[in-house]
ROLUMDO-221136 format. One record per atom (N, C-alpha, C): residue number from 0; atom name; x, y, z. Coordinates in Angstrom, 1 decimal. Layout:
BEGIN
+------+--------+--------+--------+--------+
| bavo | koltor |   east |  north |     up |
+------+--------+--------+--------+--------+
|  NUM |     CA |      X |      Y |      Z |
...
+------+--------+--------+--------+--------+
END
This chain:
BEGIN
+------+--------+--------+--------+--------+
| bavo | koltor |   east |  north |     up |
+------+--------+--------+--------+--------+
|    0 |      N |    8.2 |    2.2 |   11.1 |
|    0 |     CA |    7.1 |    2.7 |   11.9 |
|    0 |      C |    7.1 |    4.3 |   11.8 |
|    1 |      N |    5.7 |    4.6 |   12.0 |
|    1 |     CA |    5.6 |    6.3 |   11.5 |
|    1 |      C |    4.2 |    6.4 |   12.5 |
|    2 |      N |    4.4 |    7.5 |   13.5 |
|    2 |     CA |    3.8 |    8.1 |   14.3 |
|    2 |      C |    3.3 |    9.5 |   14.0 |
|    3 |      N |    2.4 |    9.8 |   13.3 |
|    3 |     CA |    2.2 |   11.1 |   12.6 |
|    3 |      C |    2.0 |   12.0 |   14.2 |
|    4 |      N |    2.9 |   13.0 |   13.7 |
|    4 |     CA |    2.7 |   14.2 |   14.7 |
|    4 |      C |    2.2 |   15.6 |   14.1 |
|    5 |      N |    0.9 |   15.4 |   14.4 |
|    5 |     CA |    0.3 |   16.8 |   13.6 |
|    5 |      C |    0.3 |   18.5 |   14.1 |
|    6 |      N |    0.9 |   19.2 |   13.4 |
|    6 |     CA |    0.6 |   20.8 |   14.0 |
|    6 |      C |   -0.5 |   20.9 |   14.7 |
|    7 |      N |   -0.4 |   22.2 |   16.5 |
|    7 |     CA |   -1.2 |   22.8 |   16.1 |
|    7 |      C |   -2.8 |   22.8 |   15.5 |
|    8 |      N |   -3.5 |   22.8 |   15.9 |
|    8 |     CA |   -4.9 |   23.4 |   15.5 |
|    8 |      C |   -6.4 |   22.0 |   15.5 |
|    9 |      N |   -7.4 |   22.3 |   14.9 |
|    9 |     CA |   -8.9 |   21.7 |   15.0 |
|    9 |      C |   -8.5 |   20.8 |   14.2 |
|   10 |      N |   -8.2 |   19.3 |   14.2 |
|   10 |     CA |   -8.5 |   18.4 |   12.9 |
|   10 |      C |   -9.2 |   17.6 |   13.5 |
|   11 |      N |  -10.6 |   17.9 |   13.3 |
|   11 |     CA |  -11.8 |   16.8 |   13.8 |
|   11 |      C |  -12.3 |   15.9 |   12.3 |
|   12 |      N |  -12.4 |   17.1 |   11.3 |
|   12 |     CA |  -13.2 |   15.7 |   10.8 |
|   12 |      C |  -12.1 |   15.9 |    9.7 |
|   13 |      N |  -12.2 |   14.3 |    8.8 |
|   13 |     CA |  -11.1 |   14.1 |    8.1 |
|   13 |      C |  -11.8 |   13.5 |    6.7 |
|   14 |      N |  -11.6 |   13.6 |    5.1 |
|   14 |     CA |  -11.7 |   12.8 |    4.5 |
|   14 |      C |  -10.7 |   12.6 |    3.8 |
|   15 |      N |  -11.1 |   11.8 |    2.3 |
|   15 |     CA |  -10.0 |   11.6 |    1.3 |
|   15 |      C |  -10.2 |   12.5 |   -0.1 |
|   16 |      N |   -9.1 |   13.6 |   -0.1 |
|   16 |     CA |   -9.4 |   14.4 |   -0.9 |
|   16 |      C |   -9.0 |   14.1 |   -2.0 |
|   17 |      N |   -8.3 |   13.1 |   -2.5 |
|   17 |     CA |   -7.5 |   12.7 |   -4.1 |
|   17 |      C |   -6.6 |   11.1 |   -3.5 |
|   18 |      N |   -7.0 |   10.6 |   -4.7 |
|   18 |     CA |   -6.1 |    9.2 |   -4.5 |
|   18 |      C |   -6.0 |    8.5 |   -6.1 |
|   19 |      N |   -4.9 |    8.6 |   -6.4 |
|   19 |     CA |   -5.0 |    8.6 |   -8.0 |
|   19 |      C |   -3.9 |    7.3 |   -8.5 |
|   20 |      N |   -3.8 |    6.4 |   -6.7 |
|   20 |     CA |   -3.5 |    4.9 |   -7.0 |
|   20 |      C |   -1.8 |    4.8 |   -7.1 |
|   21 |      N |   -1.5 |    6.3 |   -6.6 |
|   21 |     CA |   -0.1 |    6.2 |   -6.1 |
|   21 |      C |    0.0 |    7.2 |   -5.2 |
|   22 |      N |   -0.7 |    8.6 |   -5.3 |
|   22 |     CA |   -0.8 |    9.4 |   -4.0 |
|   22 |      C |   -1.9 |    9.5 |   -3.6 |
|   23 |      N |   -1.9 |    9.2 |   -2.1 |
|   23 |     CA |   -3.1 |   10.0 |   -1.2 |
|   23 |      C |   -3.4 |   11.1 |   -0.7 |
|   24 |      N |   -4.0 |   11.7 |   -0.8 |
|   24 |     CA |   -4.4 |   13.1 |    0.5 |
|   24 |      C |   -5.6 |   13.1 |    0.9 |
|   25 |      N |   -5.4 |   13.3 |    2.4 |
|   25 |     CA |   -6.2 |   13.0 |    3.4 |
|   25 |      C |   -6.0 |   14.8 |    3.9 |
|   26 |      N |   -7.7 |   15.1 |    3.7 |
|   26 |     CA |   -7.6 |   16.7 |    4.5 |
|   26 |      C |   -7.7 |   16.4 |    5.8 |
|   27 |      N |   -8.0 |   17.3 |    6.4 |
|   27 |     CA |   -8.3 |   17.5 |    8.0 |
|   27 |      C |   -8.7 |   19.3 |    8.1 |
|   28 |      N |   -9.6 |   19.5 |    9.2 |
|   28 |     CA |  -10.4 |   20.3 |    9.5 |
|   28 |      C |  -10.9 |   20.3 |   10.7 |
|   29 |      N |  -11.8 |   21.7 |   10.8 |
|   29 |     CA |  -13.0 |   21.3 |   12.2 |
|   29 |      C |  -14.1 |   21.4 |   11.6 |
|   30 |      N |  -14.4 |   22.0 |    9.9 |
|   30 |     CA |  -15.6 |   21.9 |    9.3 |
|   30 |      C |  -15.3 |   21.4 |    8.1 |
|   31 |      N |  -15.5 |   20.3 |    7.3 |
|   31 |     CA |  -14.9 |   20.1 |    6.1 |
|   31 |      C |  -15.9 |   21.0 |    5.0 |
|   32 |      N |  -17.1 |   21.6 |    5.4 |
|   32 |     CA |  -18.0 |   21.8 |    4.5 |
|   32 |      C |  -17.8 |   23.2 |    3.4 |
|   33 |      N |  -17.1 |   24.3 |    3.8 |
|   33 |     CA |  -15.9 |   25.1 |    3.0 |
|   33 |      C |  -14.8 |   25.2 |    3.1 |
|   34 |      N |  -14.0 |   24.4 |    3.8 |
|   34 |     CA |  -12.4 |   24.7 |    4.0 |
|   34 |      C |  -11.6 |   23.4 |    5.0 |
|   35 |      N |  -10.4 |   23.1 |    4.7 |
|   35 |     CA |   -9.3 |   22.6 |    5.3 |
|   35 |      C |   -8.9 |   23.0 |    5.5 |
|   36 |      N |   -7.8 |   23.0 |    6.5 |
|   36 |     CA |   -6.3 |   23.5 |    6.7 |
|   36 |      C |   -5.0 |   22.5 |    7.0 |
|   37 |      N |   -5.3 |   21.1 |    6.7 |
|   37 |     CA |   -4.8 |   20.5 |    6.7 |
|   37 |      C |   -4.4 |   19.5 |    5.8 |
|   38 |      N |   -3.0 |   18.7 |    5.3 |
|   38 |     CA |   -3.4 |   17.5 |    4.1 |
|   38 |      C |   -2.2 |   15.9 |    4.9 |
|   39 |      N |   -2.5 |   15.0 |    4.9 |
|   39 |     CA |   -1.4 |   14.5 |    4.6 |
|   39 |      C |   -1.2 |   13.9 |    3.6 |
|   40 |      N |   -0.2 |   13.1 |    3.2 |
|   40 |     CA |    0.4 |   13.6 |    1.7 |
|   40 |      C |    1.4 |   12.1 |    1.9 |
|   41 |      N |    0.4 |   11.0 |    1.2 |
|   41 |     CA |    1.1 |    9.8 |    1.3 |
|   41 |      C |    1.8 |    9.5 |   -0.1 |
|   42 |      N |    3.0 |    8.8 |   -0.7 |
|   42 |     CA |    3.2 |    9.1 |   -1.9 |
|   42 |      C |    3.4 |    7.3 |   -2.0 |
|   43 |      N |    3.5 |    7.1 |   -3.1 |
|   43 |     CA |    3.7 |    5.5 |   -3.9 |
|   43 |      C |    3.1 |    4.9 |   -2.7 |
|   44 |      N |    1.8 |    4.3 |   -2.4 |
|   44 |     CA |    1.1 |    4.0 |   -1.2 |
|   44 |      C |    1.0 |    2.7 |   -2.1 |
|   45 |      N |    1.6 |    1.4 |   -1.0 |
|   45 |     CA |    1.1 |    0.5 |   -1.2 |
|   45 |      C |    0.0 |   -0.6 |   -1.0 |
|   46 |      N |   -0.4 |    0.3 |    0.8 |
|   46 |     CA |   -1.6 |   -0.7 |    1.2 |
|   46 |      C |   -2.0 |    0.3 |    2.0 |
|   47 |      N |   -3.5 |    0.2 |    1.5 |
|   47 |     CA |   -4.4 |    1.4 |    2.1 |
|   47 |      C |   -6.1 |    0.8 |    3.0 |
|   48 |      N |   -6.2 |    0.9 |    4.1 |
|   48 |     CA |   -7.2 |    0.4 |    4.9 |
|   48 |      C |   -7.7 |    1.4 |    5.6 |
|   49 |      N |   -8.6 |    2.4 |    5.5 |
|   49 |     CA |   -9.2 |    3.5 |    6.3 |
|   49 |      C |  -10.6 |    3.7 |    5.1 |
|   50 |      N |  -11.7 |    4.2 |    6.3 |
|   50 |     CA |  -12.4 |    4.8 |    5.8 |
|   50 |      C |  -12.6 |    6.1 |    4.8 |
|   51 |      N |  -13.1 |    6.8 |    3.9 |
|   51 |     CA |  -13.1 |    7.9 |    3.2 |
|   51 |      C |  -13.2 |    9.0 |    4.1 |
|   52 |      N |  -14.2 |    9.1 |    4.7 |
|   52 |     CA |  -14.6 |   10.1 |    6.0 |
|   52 |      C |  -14.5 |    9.7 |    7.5 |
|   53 |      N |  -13.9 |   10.4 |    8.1 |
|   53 |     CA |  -13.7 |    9.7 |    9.9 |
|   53 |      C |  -13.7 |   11.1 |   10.5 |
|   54 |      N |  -13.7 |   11.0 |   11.9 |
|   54 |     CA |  -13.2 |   11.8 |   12.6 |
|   54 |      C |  -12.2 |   11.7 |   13.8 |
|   55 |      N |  -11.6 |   12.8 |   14.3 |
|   55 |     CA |  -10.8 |   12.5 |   15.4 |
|   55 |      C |   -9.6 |   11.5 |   15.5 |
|   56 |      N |   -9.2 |   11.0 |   14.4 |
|   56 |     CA |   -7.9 |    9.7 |   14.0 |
|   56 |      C |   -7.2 |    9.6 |   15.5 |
|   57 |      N |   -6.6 |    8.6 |   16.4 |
|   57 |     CA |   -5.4 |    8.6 |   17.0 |
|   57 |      C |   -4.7 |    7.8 |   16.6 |
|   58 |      N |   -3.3 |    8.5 |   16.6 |
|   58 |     CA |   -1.8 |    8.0 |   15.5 |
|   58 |      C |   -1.7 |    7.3 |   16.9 |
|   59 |      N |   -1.1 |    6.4 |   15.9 |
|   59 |     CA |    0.2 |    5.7 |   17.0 |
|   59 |      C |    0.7 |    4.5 |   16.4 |
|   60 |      N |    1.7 |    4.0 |   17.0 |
|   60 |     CA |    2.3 |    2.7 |   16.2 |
|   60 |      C |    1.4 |    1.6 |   15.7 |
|   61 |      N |    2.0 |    1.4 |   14.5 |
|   61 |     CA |    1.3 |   -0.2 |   14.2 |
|   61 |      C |    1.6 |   -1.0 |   14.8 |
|   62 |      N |    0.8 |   -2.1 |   14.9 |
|   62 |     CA |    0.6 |   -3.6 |   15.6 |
|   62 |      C |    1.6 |   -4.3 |   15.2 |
|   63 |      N |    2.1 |   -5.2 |   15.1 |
|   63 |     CA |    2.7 |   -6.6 |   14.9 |
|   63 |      C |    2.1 |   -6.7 |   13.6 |
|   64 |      N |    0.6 |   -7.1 |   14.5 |
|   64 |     CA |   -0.4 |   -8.1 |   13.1 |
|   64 |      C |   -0.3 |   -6.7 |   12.3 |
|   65 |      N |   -0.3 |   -5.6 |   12.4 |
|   65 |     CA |   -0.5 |   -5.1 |   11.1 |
|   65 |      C |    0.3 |   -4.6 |   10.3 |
|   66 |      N |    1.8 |   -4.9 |   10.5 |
|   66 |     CA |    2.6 |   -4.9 |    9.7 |
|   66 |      C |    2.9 |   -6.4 |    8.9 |
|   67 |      N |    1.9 |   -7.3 |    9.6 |
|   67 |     CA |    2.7 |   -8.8 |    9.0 |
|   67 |      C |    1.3 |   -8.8 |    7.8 |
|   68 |      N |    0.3 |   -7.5 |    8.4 |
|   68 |     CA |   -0.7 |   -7.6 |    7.1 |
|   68 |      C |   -0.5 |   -6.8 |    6.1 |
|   69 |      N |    0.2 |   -6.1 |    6.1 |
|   69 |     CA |    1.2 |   -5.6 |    5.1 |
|   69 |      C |    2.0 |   -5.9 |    4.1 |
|   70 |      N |    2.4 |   -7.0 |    4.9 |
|   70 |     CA |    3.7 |   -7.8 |    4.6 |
|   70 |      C |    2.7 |   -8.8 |    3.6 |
|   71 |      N |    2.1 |   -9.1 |    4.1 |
|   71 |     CA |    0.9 |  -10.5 |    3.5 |
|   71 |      C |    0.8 |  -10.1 |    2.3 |
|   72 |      N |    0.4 |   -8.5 |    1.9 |
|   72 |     CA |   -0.5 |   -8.1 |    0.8 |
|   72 |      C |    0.7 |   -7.7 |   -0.1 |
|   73 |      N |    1.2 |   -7.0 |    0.0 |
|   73 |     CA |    2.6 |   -6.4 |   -0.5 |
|   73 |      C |    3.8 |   -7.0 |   -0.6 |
|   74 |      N |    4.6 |   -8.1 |   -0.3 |
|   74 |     CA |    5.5 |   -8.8 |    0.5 |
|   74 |      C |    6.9 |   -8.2 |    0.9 |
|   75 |      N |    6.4 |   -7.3 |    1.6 |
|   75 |     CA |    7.6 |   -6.8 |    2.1 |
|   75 |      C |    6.8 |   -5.3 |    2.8 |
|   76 |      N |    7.5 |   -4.7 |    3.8 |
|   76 |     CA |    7.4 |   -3.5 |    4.6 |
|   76 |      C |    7.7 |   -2.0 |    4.3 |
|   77 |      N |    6.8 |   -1.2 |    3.6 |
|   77 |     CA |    7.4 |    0.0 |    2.6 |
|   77 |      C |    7.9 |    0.7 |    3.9 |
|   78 |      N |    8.7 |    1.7 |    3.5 |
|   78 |     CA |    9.5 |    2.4 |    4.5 |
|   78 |      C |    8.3 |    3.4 |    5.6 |
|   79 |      N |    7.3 |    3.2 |    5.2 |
|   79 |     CA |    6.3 |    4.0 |    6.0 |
|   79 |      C |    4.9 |    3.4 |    6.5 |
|   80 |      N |    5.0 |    3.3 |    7.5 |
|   80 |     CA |    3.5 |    2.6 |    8.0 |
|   80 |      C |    2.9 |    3.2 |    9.0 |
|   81 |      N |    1.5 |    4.2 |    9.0 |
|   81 |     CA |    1.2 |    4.9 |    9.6 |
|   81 |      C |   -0.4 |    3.8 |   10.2 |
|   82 |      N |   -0.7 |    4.0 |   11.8 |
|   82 |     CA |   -1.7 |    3.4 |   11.9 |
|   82 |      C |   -2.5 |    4.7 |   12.9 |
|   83 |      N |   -3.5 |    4.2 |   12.7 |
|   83 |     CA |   -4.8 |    5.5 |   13.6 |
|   83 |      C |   -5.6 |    4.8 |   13.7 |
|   84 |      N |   -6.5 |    5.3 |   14.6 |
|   84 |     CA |   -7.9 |    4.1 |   15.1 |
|   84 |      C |   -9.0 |    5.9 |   14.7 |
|   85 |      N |  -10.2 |    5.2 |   14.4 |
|   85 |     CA |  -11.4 |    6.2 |   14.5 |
|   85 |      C |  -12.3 |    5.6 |   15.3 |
|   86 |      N |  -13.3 |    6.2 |   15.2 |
|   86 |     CA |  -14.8 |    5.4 |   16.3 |
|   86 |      C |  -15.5 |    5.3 |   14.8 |
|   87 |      N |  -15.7 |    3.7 |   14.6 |
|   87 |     CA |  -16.8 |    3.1 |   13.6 |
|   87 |      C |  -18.2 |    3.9 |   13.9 |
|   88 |      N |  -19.2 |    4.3 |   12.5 |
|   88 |     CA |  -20.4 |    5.2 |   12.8 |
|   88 |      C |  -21.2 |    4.2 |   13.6 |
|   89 |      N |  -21.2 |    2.8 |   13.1 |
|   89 |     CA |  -22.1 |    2.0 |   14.2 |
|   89 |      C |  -21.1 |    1.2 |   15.1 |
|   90 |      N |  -22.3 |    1.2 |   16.4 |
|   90 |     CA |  -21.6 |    0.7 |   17.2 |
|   90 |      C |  -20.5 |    1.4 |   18.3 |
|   91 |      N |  -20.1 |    1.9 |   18.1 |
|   91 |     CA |  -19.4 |    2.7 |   18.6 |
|   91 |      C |  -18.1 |    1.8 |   18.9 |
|   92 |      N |  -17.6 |    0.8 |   18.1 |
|   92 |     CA |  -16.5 |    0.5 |   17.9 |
|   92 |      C |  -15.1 |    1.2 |   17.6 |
|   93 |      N |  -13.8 |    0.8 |   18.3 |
|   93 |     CA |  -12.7 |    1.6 |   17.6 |
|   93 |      C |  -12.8 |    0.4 |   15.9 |
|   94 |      N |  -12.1 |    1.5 |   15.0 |
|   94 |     CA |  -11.7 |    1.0 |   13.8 |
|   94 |      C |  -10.5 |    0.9 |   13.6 |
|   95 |      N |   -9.8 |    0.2 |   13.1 |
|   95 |     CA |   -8.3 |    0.3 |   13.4 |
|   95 |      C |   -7.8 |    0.9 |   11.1 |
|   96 |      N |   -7.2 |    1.8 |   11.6 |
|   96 |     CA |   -6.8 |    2.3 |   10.4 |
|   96 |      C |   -5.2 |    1.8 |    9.6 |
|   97 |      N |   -4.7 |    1.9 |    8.5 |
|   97 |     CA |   -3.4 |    1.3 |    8.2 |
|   97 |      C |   -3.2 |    2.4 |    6.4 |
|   98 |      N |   -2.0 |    3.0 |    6.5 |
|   98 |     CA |   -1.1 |    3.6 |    5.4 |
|   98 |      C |    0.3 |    3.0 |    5.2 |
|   99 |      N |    0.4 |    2.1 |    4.3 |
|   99 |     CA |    1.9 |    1.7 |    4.0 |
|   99 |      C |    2.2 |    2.5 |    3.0 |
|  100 |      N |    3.2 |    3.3 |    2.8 |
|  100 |     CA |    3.7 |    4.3 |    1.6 |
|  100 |      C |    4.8 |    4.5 |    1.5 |
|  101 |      N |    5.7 |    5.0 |    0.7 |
|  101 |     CA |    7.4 |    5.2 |    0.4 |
|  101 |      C |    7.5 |    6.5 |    1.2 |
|  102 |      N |    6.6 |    7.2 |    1.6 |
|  102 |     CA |    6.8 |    9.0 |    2.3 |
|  102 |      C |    5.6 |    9.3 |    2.7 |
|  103 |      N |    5.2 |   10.4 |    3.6 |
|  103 |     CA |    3.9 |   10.3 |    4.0 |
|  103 |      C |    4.6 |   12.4 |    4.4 |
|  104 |      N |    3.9 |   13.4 |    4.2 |
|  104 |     CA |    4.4 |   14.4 |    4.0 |
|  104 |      C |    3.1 |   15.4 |    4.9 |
|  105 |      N |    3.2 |   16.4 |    6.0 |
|  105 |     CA |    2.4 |   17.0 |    6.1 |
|  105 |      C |    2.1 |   18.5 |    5.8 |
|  106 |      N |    1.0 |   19.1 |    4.7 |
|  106 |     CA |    0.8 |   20.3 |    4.3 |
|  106 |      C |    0.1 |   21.1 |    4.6 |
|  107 |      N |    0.0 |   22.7 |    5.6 |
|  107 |     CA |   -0.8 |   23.0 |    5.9 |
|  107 |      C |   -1.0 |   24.4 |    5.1 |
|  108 |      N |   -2.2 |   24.7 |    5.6 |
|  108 |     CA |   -2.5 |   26.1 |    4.5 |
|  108 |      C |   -4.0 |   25.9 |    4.2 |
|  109 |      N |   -4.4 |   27.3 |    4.1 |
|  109 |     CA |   -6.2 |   26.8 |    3.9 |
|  109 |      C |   -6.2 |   26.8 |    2.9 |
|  110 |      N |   -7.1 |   25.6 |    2.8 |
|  110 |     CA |   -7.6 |   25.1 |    0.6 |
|  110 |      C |   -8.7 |   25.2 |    1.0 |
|  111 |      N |   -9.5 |   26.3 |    0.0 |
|  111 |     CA |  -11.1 |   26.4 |    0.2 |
|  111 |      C |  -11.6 |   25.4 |   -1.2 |
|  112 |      N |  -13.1 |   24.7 |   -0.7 |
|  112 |     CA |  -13.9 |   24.0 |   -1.3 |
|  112 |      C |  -15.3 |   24.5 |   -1.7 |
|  113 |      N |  -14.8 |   25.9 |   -2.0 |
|  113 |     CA |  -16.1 |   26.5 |   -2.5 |
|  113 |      C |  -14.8 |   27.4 |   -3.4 |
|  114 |      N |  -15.2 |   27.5 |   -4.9 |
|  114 |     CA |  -14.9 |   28.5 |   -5.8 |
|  114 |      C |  -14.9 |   29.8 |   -5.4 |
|  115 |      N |  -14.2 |   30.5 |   -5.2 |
|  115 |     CA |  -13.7 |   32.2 |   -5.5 |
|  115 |      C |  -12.1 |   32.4 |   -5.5 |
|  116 |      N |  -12.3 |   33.8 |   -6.3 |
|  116 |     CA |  -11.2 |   34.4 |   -6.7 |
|  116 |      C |  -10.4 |   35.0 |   -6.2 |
|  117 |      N |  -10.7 |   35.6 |   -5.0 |
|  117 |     CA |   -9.8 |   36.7 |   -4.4 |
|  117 |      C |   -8.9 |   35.7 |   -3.3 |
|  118 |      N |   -7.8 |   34.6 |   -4.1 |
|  118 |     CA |   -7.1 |   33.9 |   -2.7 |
|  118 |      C |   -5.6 |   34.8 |   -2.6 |
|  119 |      N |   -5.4 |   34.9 |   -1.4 |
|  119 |     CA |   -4.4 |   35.4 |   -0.8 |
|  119 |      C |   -3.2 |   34.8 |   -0.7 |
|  120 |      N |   -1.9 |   34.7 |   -0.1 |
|  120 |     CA |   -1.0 |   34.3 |   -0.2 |
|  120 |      C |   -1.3 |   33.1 |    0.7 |
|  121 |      N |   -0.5 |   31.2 |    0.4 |
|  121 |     CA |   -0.9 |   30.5 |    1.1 |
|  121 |      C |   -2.0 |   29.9 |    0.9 |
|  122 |      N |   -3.4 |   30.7 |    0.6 |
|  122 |     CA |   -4.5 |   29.8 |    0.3 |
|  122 |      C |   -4.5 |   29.4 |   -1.3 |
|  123 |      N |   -4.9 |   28.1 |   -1.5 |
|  123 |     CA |   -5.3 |   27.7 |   -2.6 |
|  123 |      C |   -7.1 |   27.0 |   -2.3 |
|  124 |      N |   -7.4 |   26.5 |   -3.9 |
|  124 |     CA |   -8.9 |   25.9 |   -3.8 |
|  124 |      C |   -8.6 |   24.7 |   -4.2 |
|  125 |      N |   -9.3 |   23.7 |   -3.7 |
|  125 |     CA |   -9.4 |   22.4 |   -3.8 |
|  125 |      C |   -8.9 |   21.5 |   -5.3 |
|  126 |      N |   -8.4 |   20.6 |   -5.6 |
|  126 |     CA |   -8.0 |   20.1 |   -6.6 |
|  126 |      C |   -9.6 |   20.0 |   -7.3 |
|  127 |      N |  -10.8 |   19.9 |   -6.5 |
|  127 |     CA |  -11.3 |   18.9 |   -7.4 |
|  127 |      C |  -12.7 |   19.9 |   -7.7 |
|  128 |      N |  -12.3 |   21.5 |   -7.6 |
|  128 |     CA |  -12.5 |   22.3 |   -8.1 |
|  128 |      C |  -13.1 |   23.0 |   -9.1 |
|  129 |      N |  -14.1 |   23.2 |   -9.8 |
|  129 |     CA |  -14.0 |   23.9 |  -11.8 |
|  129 |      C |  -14.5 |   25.6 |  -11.6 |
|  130 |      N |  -14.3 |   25.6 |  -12.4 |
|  130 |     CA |  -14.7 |   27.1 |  -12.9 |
|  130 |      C |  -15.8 |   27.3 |  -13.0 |
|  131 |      N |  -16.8 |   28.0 |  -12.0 |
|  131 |     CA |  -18.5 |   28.0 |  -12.6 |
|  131 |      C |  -18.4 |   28.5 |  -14.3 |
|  132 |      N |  -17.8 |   29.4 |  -14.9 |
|  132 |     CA |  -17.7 |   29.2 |  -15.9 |
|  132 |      C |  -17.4 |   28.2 |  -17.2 |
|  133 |      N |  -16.8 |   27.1 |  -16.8 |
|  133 |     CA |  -16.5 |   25.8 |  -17.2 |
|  133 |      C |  -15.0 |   26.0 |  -17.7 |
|  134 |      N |  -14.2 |   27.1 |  -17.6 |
|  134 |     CA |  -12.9 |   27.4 |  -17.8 |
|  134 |      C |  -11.9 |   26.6 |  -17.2 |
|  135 |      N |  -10.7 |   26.5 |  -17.1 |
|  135 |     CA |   -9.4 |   25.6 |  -16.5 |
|  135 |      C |   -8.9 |   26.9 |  -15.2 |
+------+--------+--------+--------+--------+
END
């Protein structure tokens, strides 16, 4: 069981910034529309049930049933199971969320999602980033 305890600061809205089928990252922010300051950092993820975009996540322990749905898909309990609820856009239902992974890691630091050059110490730009130039 894994209770994420997040630093400090605005993490209202949240998406999925890279998932390349063994790591996740999930930003977090209060505006995602130029900047994060937040990642978490799931690694060898074996069972993944959340939306792309949410807001407001509450951590807290997994269920029973959702570790025995873990168990169902995977057969067996990876060392990390993170659960959060969001508010579904319709309805105003809670959504129940689920991260099973070998490590789950939290990275803070602003990563801007608009291209420029002048970054400072600590900031980087977004993985999924290019060069208006079309350079590397």
């Amino acid at each position: 069981m894994t209770v994420v305890q997040l630093p400090e600061g605005s993490w209202w809205d949240w998406d999925v910034l890279g998932w390349n089928g063994s790591e996740l990252r999930i930003a977090a922010g209060y505006d995602l529309t130029y900047h994060h300051g937040l990642e978490l950092v799931f690694t060898d993820v074996h069972y993944l049930a959340c939306p792309t975009r949410f807001s407001d996540p509450q951590f807290r322990e997994p269920t029973s049933d959702e570790y025995e749905t873990v168990r169902a898909h995977v057969g067996e309990v990876p060392p990390v199971v993170v659960a959060f609820d969001v508010e579904a856009v319709v309805g105003w239902k809670v959504l129940p969320c689920v991260v099973a992974a070998a490590s789950v890691g939290i990275v803070t630091g602003l990563v801007y999602r608009y291209w420029r050059e002048d970054l400072k110490e600590g900031e980087r730009l977004a993985p999924f980033l290019r060069r208006p130039d079309g350079g590397h």
